[in-house]
N, C-alpha and C positions, 0 to 999 in steps of 0.2 A: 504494500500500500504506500502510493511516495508522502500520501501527507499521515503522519500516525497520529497526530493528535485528532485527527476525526476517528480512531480507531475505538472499534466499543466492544465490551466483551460477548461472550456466548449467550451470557444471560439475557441481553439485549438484542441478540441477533435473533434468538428466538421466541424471544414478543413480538419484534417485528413478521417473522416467519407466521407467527401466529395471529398478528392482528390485519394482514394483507387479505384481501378478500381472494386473490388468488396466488399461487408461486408460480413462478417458470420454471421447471424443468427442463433441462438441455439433456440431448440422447446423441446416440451414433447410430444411425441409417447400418444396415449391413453391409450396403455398398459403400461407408466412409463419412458419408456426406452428413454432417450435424442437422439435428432435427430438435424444434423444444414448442413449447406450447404452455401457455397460462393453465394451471391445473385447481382443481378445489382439491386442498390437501388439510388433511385432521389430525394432529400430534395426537398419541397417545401417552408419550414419557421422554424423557431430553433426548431421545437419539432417534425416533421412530415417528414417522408419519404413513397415512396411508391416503391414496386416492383409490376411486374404479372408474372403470370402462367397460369398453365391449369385451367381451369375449375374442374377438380378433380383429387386428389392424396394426397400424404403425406404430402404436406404443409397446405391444406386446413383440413385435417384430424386434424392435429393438434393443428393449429389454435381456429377449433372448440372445441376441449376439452379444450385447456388448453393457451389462447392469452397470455401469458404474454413471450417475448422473450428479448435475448440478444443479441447486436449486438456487434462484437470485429474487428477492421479493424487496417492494419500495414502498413505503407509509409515508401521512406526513409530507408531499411531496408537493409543493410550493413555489413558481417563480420569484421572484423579488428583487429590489436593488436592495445593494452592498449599505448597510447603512452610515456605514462612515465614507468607504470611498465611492458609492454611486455606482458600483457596477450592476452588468446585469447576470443573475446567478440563479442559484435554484438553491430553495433548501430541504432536506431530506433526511428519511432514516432509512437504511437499505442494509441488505443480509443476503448472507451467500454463505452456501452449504455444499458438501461432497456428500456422496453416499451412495449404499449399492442398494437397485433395485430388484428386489423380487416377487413373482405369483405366490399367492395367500393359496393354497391347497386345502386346508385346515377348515372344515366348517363351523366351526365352533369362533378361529379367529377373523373370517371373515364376515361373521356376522358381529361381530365385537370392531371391528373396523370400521363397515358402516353404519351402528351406531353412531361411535364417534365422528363420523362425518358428516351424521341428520344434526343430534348435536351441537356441531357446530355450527353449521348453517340453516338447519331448519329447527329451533327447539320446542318453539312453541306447535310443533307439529307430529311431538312423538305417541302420540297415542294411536296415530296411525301406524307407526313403525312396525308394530308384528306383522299387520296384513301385506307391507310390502314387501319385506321380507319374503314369507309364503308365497307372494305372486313375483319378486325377481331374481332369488340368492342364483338359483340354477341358470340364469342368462347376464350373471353380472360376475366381471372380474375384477378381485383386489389386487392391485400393489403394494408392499409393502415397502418403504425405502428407511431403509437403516443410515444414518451419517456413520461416517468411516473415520472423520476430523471434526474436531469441535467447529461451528459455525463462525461465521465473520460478521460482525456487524460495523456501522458506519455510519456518521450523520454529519451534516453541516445546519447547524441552527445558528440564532443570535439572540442574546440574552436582551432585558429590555435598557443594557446600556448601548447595546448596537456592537458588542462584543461576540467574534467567534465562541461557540462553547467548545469544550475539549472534550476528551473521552473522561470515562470514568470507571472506577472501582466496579465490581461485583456489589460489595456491600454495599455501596454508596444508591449503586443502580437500585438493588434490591428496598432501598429505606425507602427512594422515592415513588418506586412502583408498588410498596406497600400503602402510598399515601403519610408515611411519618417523616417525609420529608419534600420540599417542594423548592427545589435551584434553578435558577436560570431563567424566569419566566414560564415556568410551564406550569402547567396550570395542575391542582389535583382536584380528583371529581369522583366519588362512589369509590374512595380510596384506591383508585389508580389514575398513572397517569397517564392525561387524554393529550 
């Protein structure tokens, strides 16, 4: 990363990973050629997220050659001028993962997969959940993608003295995303930070 002081840790990479409404996935084609695509992906614990799909296509294509994928996701993401020098910028929080991906076989874990991923994006809708289930498990395939390396994260904010913000601690992250602590301008709300 050439600038580190935008550098942030795991634990911020994966809020961002988590508060993105979708990741990109990046893959390899069988024949070479990169392929990636914005995905709806559902952590289940620091190193595991899961998407589905079809049963067969180009995700699964290249999966099977070649599991190893990259995930990049961007929150928070803002044009702006520079507030001291007037430029024009953008500011941002973004995250970037490694990880291998693989087919969920396991009926027990892929129905534990798309839970977590009505869950997250449909909750107020789970009471429907068993019946979809019964009417899609057998025409729906899970991914599973494991990270391989701790995640990256990354931001360019400005504080409200018009100050770049710098990276920060684990612990430091963790006080403010508890809400017991609030730096920088940002705001705390339902004790996290929005």
């Amino acid at each position: 990363m050439r600038k580190v002081s935008r550098e942030m840790d795991a634990a911020f990479a994966l809020e961002v990973l988590d508060k993105a409404p979708y990741v990109t996935v990046s893959m390899t084609r069988p024949d070479g050629t990169p392929y990636g695509l914005p995905l709806s992906l559902a952590r289940t614990d620091e190193k595991t997220f899961y998407f589905h799909c079809a049963l067969e296509g180009d995700k699964l294509d290249c999966i099977t050659h070649q599991p190893t994928v990259f995930l990049s996701a961007v929150t928070k993401c803002a044009p702006t001028v520079g507030p001291k020098d007037g430029s024009f910028t953008l500011q941002f929080k973004s995250a970037t993962a490694v990880g291998k991906a693989e087919l969920v076989n396991d009926r027990e874990e892929k129905i534990a997969a798309l839970r977590a991923i009505c869950e997250r994006f449909l909750p107020h809708h789970m009471a429907a959940f068993d019946d979809a289930i019964a009417r899609s498990l057998d025409h729906t395939a899970v991914v599973r993608i494991t990270l391989t390396e701790p995640p990256v994260g990354k931001r360019k904010q400005y504080d409200k003295q018009g100050e770049e913000m710098t990276g920060q601690s684990s612990e430091s992250h963790h006080a403010c995303m508890n809400g017991r602590v609030a730096k920088d301008g940002d705001a705390v709300k339902y004790g996290r930070m929005e």
